[in-house]
N, C-alpha and C positions, 0 to 999 in steps of 0.2 A: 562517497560512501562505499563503492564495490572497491574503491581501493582501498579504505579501513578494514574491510572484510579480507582483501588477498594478504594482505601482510599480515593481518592477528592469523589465517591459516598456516602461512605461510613459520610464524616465528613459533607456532605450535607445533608443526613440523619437523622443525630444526630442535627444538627443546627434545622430543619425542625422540630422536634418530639421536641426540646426544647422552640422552641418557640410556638408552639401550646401546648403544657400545662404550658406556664408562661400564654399565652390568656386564657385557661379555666377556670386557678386560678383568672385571672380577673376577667371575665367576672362573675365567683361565686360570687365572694368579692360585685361587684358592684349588684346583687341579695339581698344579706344580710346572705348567705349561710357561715356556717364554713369552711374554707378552712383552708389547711395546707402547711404552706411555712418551706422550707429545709435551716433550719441554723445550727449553730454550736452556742453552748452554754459556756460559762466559769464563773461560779458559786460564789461565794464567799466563799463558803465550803469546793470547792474542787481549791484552790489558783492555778493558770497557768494551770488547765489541759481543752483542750478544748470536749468539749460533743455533740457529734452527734446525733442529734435528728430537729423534727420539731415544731413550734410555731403554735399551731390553732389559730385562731382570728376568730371571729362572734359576732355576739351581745350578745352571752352569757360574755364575755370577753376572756381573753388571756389565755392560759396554755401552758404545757410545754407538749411533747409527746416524752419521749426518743428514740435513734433507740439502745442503748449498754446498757448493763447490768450497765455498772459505773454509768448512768444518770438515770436509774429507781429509782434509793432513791433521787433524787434529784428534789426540783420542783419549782415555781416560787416564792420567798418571796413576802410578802407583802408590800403595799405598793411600789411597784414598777414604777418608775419614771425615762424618758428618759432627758437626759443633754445634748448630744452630739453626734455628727454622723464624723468620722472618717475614713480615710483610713488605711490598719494595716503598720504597723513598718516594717520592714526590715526583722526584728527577726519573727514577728508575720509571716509575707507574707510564711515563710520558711514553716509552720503548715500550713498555711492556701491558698486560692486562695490567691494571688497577686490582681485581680481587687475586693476583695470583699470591701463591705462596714461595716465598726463598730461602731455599735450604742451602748454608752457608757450609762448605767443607772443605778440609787443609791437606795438604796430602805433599811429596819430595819437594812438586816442582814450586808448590805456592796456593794461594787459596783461589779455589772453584767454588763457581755461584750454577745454581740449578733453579730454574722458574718452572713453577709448574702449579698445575691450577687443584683446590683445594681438595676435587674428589679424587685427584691419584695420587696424593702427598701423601698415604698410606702406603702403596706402593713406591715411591722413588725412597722412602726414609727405612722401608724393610730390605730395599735391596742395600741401600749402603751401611744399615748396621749390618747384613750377612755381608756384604765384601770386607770388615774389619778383619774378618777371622781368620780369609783365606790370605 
């Protein structure tokens, strides 16, 4: 029983501490402040592998900020342009969260896939329709 009670604390906790910095991340965005949303990346270069790292967005435009060594040579091509926002596959979900969202985009080198979960999908789809323009 005392450990039905530390885990329901416990995952109350973690709900609490994750929505108060999806709010912060807002609340920046809506400033004009760079902020940094935690996605998963999968490159054109590097065909199915997915890449753990964060998407800054501000008014400077978009970048890539890896968290693994694979994703430090790797950065956002040019011309980068979104097409489509997706749920992942079956196969994907297996790699990935299950509720995340996949915003599909085409850009010189070939199509890029962005994973990212459904409360910052407002921010990663506002940063890549402003990088069309630049």
């Amino acid at each position: 029983m005392i450990e039905l009670v530390v885990f329901l604390a416990v995952a109350g906790l973690t709900a609490w501490l994750t929505r108060r910095r999806v709010s912060q991340r807002a609340d920046s965005a809506a400033q004009g402040d760079v902020i940094e949303v935690p996605c998963l990346l999968q490159h054109p270069s590097l065909e199915g592998r997915w890449l753990r790292g964060r998407l800054l967005t501000g008014i400077a435009g978009t970048d890539w900020k890896p968290r693994t060594r694979a994703g430090a040579a790797v950065s956002l091509p040019d011309g980068l342009r979104q097409v489509g926002v997706r749920s992942p596959s079956w196969r994907e979900a297996v790699k990935l969260n299950g509720g995340a969202r996949i915003v599909e985009c085409t850009s010189a080198e070939g199509a890029l896939l962005v994973a990212v979960m459904p409360n910052e999908l407002d921010h990663v789809l506002s940063a890549l329709n402003g990088s069309e323009t630049e």
